[in-house]
N, CA, C and O atoms as CSV, one atom per row, in Angstrom:
chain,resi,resn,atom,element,x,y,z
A,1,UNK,N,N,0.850,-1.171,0.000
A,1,UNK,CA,C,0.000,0.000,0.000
A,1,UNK,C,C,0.899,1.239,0.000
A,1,UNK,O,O,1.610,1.546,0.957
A,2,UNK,N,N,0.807,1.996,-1.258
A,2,UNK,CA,C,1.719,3.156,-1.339
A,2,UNK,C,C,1.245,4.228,-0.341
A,2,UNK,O,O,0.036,4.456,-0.316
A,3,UNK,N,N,2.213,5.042,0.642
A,3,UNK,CA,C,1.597,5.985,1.236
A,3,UNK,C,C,2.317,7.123,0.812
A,3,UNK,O,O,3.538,7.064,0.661
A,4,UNK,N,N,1.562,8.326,0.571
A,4,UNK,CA,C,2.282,9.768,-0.053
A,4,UNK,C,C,2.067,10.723,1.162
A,4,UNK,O,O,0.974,11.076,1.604
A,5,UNK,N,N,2.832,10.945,1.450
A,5,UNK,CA,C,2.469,12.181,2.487
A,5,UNK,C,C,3.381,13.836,1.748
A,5,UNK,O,O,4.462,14.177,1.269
A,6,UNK,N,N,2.453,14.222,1.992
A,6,UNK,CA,C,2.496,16.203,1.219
A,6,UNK,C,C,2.765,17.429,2.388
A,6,UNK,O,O,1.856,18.015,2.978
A,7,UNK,N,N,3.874,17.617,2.535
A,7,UNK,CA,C,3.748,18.798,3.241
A,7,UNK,C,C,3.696,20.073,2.563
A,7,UNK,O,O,4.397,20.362,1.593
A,8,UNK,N,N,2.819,20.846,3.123
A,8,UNK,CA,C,3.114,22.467,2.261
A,8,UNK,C,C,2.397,22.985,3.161
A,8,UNK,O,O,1.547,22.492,3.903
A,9,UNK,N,N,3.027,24.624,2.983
A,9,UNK,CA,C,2.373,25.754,3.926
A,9,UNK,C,C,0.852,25.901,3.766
A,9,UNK,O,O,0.412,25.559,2.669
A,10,UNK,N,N,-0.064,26.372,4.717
A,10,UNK,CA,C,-1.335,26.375,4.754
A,10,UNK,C,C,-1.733,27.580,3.323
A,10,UNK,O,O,-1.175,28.626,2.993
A,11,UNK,N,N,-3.112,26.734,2.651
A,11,UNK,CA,C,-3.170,28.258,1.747
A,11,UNK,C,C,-4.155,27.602,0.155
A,11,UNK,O,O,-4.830,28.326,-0.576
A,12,UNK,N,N,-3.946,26.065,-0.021
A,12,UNK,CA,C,-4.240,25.486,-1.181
A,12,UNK,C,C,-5.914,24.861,-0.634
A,12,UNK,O,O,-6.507,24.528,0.392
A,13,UNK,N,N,-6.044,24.945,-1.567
A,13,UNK,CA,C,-8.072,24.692,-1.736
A,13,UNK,C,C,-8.138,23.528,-1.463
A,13,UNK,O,O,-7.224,22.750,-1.738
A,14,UNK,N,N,-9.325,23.141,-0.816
A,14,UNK,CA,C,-9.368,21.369,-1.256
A,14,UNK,C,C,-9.612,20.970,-2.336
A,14,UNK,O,O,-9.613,19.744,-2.446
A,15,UNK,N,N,-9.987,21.975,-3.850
A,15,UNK,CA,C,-9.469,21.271,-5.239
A,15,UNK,C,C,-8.257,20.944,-5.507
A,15,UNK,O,O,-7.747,19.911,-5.941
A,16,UNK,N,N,-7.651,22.459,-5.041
A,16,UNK,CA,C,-5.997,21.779,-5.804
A,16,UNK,C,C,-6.050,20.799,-4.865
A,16,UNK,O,O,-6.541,19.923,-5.576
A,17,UNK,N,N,-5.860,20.082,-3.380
A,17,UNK,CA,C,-5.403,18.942,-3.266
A,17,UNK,C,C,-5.997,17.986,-3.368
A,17,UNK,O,O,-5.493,16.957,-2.917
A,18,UNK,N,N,-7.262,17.940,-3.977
A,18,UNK,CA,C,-7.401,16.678,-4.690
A,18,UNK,C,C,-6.888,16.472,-6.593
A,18,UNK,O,O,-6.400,15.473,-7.123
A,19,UNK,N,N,-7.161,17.533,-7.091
A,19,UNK,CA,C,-6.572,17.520,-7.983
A,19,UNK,C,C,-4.984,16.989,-8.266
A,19,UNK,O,O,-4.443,16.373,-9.185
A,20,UNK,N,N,-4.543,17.553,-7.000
A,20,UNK,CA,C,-2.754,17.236,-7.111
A,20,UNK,C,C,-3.144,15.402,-6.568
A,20,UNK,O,O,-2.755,14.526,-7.340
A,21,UNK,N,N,-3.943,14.934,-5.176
A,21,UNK,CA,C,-3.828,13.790,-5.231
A,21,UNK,C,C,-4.361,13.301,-6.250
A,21,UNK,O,O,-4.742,12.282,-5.673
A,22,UNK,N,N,-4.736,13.151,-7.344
A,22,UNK,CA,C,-5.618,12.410,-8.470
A,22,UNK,C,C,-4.329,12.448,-9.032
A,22,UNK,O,O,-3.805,11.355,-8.817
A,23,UNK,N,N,-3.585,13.182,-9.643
A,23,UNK,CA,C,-2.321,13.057,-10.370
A,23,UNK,C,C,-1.047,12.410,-9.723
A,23,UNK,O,O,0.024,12.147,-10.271
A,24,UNK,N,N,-1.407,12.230,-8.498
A,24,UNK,CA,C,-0.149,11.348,-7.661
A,24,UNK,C,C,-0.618,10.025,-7.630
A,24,UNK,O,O,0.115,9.134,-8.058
A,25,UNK,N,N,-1.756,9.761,-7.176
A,25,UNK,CA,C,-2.119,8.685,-7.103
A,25,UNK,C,C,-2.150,7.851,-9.069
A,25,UNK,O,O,-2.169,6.642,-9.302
A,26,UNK,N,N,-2.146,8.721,-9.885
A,26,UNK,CA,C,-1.820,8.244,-11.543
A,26,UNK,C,C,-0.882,7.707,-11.589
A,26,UNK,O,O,-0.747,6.533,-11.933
A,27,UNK,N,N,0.308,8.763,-11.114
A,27,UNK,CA,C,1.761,8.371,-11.120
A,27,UNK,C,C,2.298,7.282,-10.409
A,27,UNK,O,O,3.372,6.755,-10.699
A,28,UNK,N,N,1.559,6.933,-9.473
A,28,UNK,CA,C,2.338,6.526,-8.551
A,28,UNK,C,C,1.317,4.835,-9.009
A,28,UNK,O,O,1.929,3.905,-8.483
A,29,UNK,N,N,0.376,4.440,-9.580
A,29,UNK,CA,C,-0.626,3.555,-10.009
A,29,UNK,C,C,0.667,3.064,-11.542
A,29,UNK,O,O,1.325,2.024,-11.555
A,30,UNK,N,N,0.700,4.208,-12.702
A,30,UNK,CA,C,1.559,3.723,-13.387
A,30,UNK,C,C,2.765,3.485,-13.067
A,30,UNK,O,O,2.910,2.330,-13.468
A,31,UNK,N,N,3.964,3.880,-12.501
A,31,UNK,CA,C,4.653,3.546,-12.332
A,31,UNK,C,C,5.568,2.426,-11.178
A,31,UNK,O,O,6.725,2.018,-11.278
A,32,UNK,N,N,4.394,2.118,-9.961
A,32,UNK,CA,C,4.333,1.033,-9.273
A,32,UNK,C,C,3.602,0.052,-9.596
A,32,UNK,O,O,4.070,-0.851,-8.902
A,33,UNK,N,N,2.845,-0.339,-10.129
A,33,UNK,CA,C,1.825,-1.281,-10.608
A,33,UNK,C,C,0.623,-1.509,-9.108
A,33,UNK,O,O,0.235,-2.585,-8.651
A,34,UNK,N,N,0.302,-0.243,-8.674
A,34,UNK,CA,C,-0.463,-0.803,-7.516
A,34,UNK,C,C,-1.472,-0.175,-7.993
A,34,UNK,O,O,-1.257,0.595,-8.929
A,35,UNK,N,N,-3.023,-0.352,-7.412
A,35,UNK,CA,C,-4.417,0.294,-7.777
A,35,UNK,C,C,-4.371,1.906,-7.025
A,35,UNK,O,O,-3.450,2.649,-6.689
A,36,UNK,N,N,-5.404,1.965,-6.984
A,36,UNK,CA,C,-5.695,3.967,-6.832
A,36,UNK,C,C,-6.805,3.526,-5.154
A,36,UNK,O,O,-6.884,4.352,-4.245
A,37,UNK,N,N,-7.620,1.957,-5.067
A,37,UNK,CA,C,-7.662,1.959,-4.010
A,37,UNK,C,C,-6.507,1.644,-2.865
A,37,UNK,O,O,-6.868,1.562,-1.691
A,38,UNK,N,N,-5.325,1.494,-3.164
A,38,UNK,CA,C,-4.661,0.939,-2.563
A,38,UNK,C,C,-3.380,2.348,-2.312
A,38,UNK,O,O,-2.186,2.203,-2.050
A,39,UNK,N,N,-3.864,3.171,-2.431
A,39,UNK,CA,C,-2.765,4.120,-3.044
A,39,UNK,C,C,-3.359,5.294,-1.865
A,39,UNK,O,O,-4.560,5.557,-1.931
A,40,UNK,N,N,-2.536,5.976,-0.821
A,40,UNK,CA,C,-3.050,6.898,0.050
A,40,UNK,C,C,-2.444,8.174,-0.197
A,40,UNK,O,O,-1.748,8.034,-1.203
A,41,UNK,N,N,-2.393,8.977,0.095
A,41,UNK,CA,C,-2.411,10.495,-0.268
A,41,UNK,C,C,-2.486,11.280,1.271
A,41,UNK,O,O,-3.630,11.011,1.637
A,42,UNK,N,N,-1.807,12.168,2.428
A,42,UNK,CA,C,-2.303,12.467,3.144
A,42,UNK,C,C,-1.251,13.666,2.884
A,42,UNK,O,O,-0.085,13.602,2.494
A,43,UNK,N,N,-2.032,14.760,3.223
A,43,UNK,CA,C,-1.567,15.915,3.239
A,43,UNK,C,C,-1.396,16.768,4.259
A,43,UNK,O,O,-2.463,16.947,4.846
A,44,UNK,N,N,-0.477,17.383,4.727
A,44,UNK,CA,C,-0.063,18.026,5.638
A,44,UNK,C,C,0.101,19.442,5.817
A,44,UNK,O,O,1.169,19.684,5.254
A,45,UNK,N,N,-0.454,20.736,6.381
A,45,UNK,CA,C,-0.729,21.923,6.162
A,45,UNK,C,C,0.799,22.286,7.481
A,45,UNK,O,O,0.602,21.809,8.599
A,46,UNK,N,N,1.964,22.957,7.309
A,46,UNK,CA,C,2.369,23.448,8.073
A,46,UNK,C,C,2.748,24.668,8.086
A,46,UNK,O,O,3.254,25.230,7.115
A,47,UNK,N,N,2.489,25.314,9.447
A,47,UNK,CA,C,2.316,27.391,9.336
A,47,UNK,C,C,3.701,27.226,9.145
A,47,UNK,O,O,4.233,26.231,9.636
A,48,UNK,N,N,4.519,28.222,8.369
A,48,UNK,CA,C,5.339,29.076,7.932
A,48,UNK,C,C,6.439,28.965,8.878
A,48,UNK,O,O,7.597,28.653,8.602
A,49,UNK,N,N,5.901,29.288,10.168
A,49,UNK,CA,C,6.701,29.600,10.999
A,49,UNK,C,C,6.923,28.173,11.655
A,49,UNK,O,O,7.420,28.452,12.746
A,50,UNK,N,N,6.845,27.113,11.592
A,50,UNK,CA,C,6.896,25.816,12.085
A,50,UNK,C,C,8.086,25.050,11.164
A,50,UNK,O,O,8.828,24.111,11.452
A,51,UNK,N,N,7.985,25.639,10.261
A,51,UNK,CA,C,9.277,24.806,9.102
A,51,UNK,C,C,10.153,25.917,8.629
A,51,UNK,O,O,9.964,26.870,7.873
A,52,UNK,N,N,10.889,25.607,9.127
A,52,UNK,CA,C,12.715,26.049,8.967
A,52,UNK,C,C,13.651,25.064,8.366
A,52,UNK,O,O,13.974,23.877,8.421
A,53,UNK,N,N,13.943,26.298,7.700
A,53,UNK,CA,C,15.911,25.671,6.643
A,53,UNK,C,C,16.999,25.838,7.396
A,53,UNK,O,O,17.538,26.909,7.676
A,54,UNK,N,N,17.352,24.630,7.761
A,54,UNK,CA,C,18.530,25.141,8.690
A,54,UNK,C,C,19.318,26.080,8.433
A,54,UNK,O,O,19.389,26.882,9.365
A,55,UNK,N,N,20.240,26.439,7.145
A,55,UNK,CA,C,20.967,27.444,6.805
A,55,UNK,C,C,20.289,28.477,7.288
A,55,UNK,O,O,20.961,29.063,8.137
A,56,UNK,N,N,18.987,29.068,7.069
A,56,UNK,CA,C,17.844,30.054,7.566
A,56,UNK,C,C,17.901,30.402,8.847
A,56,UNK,O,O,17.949,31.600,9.129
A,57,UNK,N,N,17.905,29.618,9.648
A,57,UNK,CA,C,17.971,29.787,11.181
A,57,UNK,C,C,18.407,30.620,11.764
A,57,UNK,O,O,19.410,30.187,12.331
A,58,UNK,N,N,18.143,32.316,12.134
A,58,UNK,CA,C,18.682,33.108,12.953
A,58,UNK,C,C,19.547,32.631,14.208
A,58,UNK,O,O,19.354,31.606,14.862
A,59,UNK,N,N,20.415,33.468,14.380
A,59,UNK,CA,C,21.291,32.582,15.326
A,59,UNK,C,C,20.681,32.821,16.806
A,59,UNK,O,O,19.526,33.236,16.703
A,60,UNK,N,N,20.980,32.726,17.772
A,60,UNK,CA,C,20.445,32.740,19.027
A,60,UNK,C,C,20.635,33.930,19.326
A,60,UNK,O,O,21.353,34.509,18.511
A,61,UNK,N,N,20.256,34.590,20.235
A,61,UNK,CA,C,20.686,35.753,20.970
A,61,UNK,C,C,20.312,35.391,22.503
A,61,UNK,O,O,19.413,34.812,23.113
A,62,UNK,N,N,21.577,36.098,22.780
A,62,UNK,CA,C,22.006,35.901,24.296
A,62,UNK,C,C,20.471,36.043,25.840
A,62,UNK,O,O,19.565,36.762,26.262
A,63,UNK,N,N,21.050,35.008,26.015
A,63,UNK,CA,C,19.642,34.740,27.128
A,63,UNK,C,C,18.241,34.328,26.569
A,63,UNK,O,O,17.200,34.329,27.226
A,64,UNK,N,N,18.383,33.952,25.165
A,64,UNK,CA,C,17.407,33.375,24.090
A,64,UNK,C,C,17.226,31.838,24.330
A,64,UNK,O,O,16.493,31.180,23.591
């Protein structure tokens, strides 16, 4: 059972993500040989401020 998990910042419709899962679950049907019931999709909304690039990371400041 293929599982897809999607992270992206909060902001996309529930068309686009079914739309985007209908095209993952294609891809992922042709090119694994598994069905579309067997095929999961779960998507993950995270705020902005919850996901950091490490390089990004302000450095600490003292007593921080």
């Amino acid at each position: 059972m293929p599982l897809v998990r999607i992270e992206l910042h909060p902001g996309r419709t529930a068309q686009q993500k079914t739309d985007c899962a209908r095209a993952v679950v294609e891809a992922i049907v042709k090119h694994l040989g598994t069905t579309p019931a067997a095929t999961q999709v779960i998507f993950v909304d995270v705020d902005k401020a919850d996901w950091l690039t490490g390089d990004k990371i302000p450095p600490a400041t003292p007593g921080g």
